[in-house]
Backbone as CSV, one residue per row, in Angstrom:
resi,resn,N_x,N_y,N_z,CA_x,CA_y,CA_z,C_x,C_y,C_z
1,UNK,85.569,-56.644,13.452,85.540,-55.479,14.325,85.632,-54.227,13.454
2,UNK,84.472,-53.269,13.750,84.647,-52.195,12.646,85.524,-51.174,13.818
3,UNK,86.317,-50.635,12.981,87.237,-49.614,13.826,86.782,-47.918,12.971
4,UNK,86.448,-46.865,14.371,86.441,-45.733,13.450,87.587,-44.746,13.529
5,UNK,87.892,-45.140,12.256,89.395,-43.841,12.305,89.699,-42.690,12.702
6,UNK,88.250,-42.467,12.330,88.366,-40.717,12.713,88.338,-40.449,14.406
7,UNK,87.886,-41.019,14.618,86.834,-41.381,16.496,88.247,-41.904,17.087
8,UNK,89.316,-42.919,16.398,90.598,-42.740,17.239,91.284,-41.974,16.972
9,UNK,91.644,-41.551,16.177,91.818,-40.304,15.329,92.175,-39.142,16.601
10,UNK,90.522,-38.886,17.080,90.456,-37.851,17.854,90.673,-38.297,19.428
11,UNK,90.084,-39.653,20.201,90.811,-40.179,21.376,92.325,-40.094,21.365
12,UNK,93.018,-40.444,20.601,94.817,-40.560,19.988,94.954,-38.869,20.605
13,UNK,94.273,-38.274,19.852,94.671,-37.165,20.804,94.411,-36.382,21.483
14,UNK,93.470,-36.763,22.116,92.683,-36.061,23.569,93.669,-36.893,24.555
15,UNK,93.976,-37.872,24.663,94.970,-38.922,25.195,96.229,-38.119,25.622
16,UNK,96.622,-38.215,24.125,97.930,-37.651,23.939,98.261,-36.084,24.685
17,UNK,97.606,-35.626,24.863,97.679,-34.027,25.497,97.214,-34.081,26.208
18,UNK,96.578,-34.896,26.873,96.153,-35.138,28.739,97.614,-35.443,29.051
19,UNK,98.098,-36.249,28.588,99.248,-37.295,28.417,100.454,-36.568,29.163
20,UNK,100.622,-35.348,28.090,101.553,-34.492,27.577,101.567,-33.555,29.174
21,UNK,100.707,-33.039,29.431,99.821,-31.935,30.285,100.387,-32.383,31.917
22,UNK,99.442,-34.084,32.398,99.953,-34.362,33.514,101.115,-34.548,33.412
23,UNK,102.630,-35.009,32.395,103.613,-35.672,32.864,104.566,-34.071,32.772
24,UNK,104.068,-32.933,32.491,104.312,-31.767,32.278,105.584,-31.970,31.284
25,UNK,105.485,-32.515,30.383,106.488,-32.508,29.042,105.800,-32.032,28.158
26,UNK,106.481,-31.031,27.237,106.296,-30.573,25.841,106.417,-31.196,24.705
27,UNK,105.430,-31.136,23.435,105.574,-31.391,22.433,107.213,-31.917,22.332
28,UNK,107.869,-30.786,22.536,109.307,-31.068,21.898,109.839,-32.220,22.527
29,UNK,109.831,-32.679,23.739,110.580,-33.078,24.976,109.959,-34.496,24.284
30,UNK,108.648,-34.854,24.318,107.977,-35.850,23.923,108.989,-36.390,22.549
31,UNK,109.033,-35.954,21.759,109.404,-35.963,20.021,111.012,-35.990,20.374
32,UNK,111.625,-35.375,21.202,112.878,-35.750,21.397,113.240,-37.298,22.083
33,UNK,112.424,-37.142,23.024,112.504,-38.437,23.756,112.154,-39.883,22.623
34,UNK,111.459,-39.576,22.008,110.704,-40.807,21.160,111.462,-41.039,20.092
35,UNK,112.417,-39.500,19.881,113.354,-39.354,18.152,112.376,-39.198,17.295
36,UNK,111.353,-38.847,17.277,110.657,-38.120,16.126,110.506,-36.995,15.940
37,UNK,109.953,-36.463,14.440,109.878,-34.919,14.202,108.986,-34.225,15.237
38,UNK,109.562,-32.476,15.951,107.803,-32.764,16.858,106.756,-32.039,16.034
39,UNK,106.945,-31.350,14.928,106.045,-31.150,13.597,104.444,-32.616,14.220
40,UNK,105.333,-33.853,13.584,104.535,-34.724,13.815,103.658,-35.199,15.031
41,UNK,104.458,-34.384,16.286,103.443,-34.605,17.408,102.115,-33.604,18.134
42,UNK,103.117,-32.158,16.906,101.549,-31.208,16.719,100.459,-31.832,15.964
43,UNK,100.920,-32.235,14.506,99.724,-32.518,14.001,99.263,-33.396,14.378
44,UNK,99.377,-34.459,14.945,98.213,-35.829,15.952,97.673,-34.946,17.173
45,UNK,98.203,-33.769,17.684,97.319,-33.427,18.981,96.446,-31.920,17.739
46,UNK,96.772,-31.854,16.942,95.957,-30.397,16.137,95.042,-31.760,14.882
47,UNK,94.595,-32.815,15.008,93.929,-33.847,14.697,94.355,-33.602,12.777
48,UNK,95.730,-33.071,12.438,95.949,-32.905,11.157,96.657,-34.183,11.022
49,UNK,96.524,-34.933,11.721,97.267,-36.262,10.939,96.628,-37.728,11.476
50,UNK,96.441,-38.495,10.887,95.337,-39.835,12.011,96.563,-40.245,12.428
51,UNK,95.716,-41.589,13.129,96.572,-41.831,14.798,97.947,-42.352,13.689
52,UNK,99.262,-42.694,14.480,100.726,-42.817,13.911,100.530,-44.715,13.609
53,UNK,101.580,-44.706,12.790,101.812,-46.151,12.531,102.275,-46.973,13.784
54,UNK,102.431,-48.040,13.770,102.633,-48.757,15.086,103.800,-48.588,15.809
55,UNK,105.189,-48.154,14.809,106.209,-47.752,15.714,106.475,-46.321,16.384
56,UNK,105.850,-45.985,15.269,105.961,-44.761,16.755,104.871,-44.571,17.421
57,UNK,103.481,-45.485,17.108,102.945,-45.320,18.371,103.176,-45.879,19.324
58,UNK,103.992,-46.475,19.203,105.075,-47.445,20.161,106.297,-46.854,21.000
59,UNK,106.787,-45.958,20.007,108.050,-44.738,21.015,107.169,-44.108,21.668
60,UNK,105.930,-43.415,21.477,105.476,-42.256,22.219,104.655,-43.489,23.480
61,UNK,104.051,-44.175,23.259,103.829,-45.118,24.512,104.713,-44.961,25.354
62,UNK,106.145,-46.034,24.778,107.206,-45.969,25.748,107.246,-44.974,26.866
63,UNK,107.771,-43.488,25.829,108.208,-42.405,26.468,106.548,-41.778,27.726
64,UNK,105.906,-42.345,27.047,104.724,-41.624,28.495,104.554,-42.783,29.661
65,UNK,105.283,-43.773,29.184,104.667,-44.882,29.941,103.251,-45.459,30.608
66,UNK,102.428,-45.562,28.940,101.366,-46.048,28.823,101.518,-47.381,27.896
67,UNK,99.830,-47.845,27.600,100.272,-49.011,26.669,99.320,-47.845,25.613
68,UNK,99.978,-48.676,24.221,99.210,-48.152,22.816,98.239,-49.031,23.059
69,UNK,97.411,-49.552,22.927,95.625,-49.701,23.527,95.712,-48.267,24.022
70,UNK,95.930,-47.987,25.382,95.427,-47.010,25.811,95.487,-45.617,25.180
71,UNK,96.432,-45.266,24.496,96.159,-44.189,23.759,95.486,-44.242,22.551
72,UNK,95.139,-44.819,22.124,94.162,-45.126,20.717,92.670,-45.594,21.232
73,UNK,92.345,-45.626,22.591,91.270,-45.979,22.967,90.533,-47.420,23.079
74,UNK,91.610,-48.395,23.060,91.353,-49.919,23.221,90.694,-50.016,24.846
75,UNK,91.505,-49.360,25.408,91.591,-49.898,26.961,91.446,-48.975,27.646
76,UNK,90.821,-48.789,28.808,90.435,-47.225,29.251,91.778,-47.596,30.816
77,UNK,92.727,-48.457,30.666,93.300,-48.572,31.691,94.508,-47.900,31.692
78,UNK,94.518,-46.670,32.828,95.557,-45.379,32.451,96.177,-45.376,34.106
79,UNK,97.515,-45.361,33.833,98.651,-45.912,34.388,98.017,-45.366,35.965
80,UNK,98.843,-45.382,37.589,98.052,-44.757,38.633,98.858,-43.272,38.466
81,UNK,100.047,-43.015,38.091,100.863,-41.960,38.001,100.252,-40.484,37.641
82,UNK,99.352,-40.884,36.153,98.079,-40.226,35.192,97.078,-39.766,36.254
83,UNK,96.175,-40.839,37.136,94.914,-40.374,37.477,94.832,-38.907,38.505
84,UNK,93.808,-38.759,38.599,93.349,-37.694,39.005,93.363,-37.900,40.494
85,UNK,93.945,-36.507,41.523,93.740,-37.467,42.831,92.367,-37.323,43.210
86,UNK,91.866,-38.246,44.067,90.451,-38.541,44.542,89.799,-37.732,45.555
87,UNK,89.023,-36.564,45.447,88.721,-35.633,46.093,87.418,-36.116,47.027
88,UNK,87.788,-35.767,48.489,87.726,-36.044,49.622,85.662,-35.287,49.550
């Protein structure tokens, strides 16, 4: 399976700041909740850093309550909480 880094790279954080946006939490709130720097959760949504190693892409899952597939772009299956409501 060829994987492109850069291409999750940039899903990781189009994800991540949809993510951020609907659950109306901040950078900080996110990075507090997860215990990481939030330095580190600008640069994955400002695409200055590729996607995170598995544990903390694993805290920031947790804390949005998604799966990591879905934020790295494995799985397009995004929680019902996330979606958009369905206009009539």
């Amino acid at each position: 399976m060829n994987i492109d880094k850069h291409k999750t790279a940039q899903v990781f954080a189009s994800r991540l700041t949809y993510l951020l946006y609907k659950s109306d939490m901040s950078q900080s709130d996110l990075a507090r909740k997860a215990n990481i720097q939030p330095s580190t959760i600008s640069y994955y949504i400002c695409n200055r850093r590729k996607t995170p190693h598995a544990e903390t892409l694993r805290k920031i899952a947790v804390v949005l309550g998604v799966s990591a597939d879905y934020l790295i772009g494995l799985t397009d299956d995004l929680p019902e909480q996330y979606r958009e409501e369905a206009k009539p």
